[in-house]
N, C-alpha and C positions, 0 to 999 in steps of 0.2 A: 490510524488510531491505535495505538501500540497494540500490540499484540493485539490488537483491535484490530479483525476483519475490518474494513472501510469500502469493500465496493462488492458488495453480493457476495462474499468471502463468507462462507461457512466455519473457516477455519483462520487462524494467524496467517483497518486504512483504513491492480490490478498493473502491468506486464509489463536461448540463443545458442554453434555450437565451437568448436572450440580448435586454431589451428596447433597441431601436434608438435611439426617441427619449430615453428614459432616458440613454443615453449621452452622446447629443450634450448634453443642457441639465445633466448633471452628477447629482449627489446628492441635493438639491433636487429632482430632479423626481418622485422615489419615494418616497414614504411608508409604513414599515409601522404594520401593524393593531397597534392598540394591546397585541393580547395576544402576541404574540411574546415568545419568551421569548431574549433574548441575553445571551452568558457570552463577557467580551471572552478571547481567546487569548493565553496569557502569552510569544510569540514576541517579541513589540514593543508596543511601546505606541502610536507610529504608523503608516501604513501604508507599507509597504518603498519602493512604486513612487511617480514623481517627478509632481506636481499635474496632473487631469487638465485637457487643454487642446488634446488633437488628437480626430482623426475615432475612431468607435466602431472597438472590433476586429473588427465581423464586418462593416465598411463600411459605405456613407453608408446612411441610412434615408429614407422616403418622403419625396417632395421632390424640385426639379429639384436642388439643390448637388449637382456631382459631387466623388466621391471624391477627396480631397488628395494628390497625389504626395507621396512620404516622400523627405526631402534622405540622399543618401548620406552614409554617417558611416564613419570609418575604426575599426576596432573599438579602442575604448580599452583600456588597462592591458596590460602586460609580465610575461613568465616568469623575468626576474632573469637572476644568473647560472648556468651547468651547477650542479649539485649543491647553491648555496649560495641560490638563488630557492624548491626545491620546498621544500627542510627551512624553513624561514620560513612557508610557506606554512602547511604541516603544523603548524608549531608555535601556529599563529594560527587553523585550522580546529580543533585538537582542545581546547591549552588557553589560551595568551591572548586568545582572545577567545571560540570556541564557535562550532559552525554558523554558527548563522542569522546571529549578528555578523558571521560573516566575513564572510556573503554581504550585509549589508545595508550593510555598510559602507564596500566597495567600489561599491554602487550610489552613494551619496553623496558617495564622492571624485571616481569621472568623470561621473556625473549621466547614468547610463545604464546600463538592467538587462541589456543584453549587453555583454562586457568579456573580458578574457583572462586567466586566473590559472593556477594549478597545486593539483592535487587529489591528493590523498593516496593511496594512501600515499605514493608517491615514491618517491626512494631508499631500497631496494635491491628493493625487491620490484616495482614498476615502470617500465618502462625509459622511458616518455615519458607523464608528466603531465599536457602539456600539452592546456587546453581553453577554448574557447570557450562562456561561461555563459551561459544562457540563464534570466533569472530574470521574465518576465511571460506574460502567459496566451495575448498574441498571439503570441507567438513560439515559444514551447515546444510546439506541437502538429509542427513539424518532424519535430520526434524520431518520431513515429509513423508518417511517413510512408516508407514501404520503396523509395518509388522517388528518393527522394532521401540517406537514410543506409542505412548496412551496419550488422546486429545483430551479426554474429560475433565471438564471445568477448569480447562489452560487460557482460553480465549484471552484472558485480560493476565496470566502468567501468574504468579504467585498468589495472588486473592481473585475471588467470586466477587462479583458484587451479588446482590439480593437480588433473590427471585421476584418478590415484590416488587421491582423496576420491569419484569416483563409478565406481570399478571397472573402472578407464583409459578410460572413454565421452567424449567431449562430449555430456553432455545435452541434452534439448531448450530450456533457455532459454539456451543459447548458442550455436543454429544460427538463419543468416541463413536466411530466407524464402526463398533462392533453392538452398538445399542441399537434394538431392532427401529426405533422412531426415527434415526438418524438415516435412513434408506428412505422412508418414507416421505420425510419433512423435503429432503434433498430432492424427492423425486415430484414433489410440490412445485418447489422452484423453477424445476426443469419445465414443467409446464407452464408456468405463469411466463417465463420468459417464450418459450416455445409460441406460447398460443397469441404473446402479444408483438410479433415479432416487426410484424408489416405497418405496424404504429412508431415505430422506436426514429426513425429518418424526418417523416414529416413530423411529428409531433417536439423534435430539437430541434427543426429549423425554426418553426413558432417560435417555442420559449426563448431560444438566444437570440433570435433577429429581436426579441423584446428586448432582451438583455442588452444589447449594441443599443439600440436606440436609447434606453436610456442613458448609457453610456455618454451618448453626443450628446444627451441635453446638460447631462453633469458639465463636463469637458466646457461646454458652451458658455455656461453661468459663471463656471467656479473655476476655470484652468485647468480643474485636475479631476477623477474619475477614480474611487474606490471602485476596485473589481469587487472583492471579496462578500459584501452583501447582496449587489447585485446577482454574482452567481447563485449565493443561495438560495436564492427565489426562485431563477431561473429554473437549478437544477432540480427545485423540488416542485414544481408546475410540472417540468417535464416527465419526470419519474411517474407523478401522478397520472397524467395526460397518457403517457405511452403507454404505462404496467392496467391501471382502471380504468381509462376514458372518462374522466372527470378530472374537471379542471375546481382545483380548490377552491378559487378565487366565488365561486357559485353555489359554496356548499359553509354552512356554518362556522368551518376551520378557517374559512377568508386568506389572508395572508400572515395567519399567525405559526403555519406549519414550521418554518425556520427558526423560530425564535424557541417556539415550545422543542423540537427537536433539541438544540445547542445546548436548552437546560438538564434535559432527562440525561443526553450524553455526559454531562460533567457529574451527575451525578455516580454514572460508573465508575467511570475513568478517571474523576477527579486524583484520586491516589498517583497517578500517572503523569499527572501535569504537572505543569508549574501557572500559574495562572499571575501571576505578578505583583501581587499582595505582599505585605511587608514578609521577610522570610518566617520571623517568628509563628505570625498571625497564617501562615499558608503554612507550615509544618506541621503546627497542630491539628485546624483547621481540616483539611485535605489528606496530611499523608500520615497520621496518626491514628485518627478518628473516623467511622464511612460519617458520610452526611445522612440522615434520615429519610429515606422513602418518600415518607408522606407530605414531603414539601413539593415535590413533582405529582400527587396523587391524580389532583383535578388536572395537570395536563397532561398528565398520560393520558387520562381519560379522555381529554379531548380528542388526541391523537387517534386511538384506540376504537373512540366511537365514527370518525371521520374514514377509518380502512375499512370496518367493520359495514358502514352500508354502503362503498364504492368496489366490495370485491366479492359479489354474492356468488359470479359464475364460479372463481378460481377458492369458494368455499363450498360451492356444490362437488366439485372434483375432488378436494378433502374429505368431502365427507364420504364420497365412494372409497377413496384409497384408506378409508378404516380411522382418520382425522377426525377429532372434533372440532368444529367452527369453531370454537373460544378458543384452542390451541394453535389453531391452523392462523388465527385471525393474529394473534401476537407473534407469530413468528413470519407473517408478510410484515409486520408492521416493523418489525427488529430487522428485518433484510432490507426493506427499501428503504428506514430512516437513518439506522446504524451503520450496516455497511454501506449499500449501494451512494445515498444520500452523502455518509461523511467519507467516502471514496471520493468524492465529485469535490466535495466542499474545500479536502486538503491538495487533492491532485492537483484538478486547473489550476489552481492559483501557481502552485509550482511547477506545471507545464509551462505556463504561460511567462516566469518569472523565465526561465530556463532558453525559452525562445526568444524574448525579450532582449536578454543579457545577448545572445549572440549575436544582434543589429541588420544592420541592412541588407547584407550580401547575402546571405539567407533566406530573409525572409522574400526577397526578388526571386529565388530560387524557388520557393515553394510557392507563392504567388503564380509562377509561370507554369511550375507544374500541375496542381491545383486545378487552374481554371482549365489549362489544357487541356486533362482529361476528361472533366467536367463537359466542356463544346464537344469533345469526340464521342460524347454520351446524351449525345442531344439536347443537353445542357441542364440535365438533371444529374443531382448525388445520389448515385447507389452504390451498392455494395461492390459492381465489378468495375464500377469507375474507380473505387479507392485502392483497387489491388492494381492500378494501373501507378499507383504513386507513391512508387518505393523511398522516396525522402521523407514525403509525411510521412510513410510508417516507421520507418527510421526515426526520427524524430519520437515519437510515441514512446516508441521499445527504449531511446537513449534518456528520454525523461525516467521512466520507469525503473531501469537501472540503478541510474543515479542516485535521486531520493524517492525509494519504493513509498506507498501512500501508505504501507503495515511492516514498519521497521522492527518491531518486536513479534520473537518467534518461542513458544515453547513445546514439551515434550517431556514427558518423563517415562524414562527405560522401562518396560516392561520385561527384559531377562539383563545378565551380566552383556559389557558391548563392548569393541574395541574399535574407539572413533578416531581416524587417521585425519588430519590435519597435510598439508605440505611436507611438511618437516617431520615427524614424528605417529608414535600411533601410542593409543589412551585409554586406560580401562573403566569404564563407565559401570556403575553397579546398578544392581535392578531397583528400582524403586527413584531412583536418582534425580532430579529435576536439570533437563537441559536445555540451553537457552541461546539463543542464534539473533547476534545483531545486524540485520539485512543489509543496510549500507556498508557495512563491512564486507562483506560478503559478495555483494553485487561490484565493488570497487576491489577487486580483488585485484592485485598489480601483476600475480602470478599467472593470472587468467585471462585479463585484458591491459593492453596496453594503454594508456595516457587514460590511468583508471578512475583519477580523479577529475577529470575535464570533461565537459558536455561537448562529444564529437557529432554532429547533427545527422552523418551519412554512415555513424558506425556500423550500421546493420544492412547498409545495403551490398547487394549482390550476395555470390557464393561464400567467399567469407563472412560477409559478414549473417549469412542465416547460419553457420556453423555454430554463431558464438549464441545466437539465441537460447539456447542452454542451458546458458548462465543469468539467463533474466528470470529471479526466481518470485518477483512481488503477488504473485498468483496464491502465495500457497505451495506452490512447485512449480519447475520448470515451464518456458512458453513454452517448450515443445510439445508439453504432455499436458494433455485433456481432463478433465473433471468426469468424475465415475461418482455413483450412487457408495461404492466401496473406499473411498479415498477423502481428503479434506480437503483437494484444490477448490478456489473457488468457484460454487454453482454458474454465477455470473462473471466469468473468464471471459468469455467473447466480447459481451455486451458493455463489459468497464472498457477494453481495447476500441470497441465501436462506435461508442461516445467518445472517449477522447480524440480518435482521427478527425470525429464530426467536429470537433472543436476546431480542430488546426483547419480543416475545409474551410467551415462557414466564417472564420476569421478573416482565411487568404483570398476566400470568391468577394467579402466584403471589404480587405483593407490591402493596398500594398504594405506598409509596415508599422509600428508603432512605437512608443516609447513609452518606460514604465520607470518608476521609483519602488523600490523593494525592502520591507522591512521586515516583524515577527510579529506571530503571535502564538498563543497557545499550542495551535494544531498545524501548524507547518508559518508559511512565509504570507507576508501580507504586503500585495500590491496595489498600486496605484497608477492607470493610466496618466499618463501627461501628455499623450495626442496620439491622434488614430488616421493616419492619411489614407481617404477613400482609395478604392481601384483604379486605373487611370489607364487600365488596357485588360 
């Protein structure tokens, strides 16, 4: 959810390192194993970033050649004129050209993936658009770094939405690392997940073995199987079940938690979407104007009062750590419904779209492996059974890659900066707004080979844990861990440990499946069209 934390992400939806000489001698020099299975990504049909032909991004590799000075470059492209540059901009991010056009297309006019444009929304709901893009994989780790940008009130990039949407708080994904509440809130989370940890396993086997079953009864009636509502019942039973030990379904909120979530969400982010409304009527509508508050009031409240008496231990612990419940109670409710929740809601879908796409041979492979380790664990899923199944995690890490579930990343410079790119190096001034498109970045061509294809084994073995690195959908780096002092996301582990559980409780129930894939708002929308049981 654009710069929208999406899965317990405190900070800009959840989840390698890098070979040296591979870099230098180009594409050519790495071969994959024959059985890779790759599903090109329908972003581009070439790769965005401009022929490789400078030094590796993580520096020289073994050998005397020292490292290449990068030529300073004055950063290309212009913000137009007051009011008449952003709405052009806008008109050309959402409908004349799309995303990833905008941004690939201005790499092509200045021939260079840092450059200066205006992001949306713009006028009137933003007062200063302007940014400095950051679209390759050397450069976009910036953004992670706290002693070089400020997070405060970036979470959603150029506008705040109203505090009024989170019960006049600044939550915690839109306090800087240096505000004393943001150690605190952060070290909230770390508990609530901490303490609910030994519920997180059996409490997804529940909710998704519900979720399949319904599954077969749709398939059964109707031919066909919407995932995409189905999951969000699922995921938000589950969330509820594992994080509180109450099951919604039994408490006043019934099965309305998803729906009322879906709307409070739009009313943030709406500026972000496109929502498919005639253009006119959604330019103004959305990315002109905020929507008013108070038409989500009584479901927030719903929402609000439903966390409110199912979290009184993980508000007891608040209130020792110097927390007010009413603070503490809005900021479980923005992590489990915002992030965590629309982590779940955009990921699976594009996990599953992703696995889908790449058909039989696969998922035979994961099915074998899968249940394998599963029998050699006395035919329970835990945690050391899934470290035995380096395709599933492969699999996980190459979704995540791909299409990260928090494609929008901000920051803005707090001193003078000099941000190096592949090609070049860029002088960033303080005060600055900088802004990092993750797909670009994670499809780096300079950093991973066949960068636009879903390769299902890229991560396995010693290679492939090297490139882990460069899997930055966390917030930063897999490799690097979430600190009380940092904005990776609180719930890093626990987005990776649900989505494994998926591809498990999938392959222990299906040998493979077949889906039909189309859009919506928040990523990609799927539709089962048959689910063939286990059969060994």
């Amino acid at each position: 959810m654009a710069s929208t934390s999406l899965t317990f992400c405190t900070s800009q939806l959840r989840p390698t390192k890098h070979n040296h000489s591979a870099s230098r001698r180009g594409p050519p020099a790495l071969r994959l194993p024959a059985r890779r299975r790759r599903i090109a990504a329908s972003v581009s049909d070439k790769p965005a970033a401009p022929p490789a032909v400078v030094a590796s991004p993580l520096g020289p590799g073994p050998g005397p050649d020292p490292k290449p000075k990068l030529p300073l470059r004055k950063i290309p492209g212009d913000y137009g004129l007051p009011l008449v540059g952003p709405f052009k901009d806008r008109q050309d991010y959402f409908y004349n050209q799309g995303r990833d056009e905008f941004f690939k297309s201005r790499i092509q006019k200045y021939g260079s993936t840092v450059y200066r444009a205006n992001l949306p929304p713009g006028p009137f709901i933003s007062q200063n658009p302007r940014v400095v893009v950051l679209l390759d994989g050397k450069s976009f780790p910036v953004l992670f770094d706290i002693t070089k940008v400020e997070k405060r009130d970036l979470f959603t990039g150029t506008f705040m939405p109203s505090t009024e949407l989170t019960g006049g708080y600044r939550v915690l994904s839109y306090l800087d690392p240096s505000e004393p509440a943001h150690a605190k809130l952060k070290k909230l989370m770390f508990f609530l997940l901490k303490s609910r940890r030994d519920h997180v396993i059996p409490e997804f086997h529940s909710s998704f073995t519900q979720l399949f079953e319904n599954l077969e009864a749709d398939l059964a009636a109707k031919g066909k199987a919407g995932f995409g509502d189905a999951n969000d019942q699922a995921a938000f039973n589950f969330l509820a079940r594992s994080l509180y030990g109450v099951n919604p379904a039994d408490t006043k909120l019934g099965l309305d938690g998803p729906k009322l979530v879906g709307k409070w969400v739009v009313f943030q982010i709406g500026p972000l979407l496109t929502l498919g409304l005639p253009k006119l009527v959604e330019d103004l509508v959305i990315h002109t104007f905020r929507l008013p508050p108070f038409l989500v009031k009584e479901d927030y409240k719903r929402l609000y009062d439903f966390f409110n008496s199912s979290s009184g231990s993980v508000l007891d612990e608040a209130e020792r750590m110097g927390i007010s419940r009413e603070e503490a109670c809005h900021n479980l409710l923005f992590a489990t419904c915002f992030n965590s929740f629309g982590g779940m809601k955009i990921f699976f879908p594009n996990m599953i779209k992703w696995i889908g796409r790449a058909g039989g041979k696969l998922h035979a492979e994961l099915a074998r492996e899968i249940r394998s380790a599963v029998r050699d664990a006395g035919g329970k899923v835990t945690m050391a059974a899934m470290e035995q199944m380096p395709l599933m995690k492969s699999v996980v890490y190459e979704a995540l890659r791909i299409e990260p579930p928090v494609p929008l990343q901000y920051g803005k410079a707090k001193r003078d900066l000099v941000i190096e790119s592949h090609d070049a190096a860029y002088k960033v001034k303080e005060g600055e707004m900088i802004f990092g498109y993750q797909p670009f970045a994670t499809r780096d061509p300079r950093i991973f080979e066949r960068a636009e294809e879903f390769v299902a084994d890229r991560f396995v073995g010693e290679e492939g844990e090297r490139l882990l690195r460069h899997v930055l959908w966390s917030n930063g780096p897999e490799t690097e861990n979430p600190t009380l002092g940092n904005k990776q996301c609180a719930g890093k582990d626990f987005v990776v440990l649900v989505s494994r559980l998926l591809v498990v409780e999938l392959f222990l129930r299906y040998d493979s499946f077949d889906i039909e894939v189309g859009t919506s708002a928040l990523g990609a929308s799927v539709t089962l069209t048959s689910l063939k049981r286990a059969s060994f």
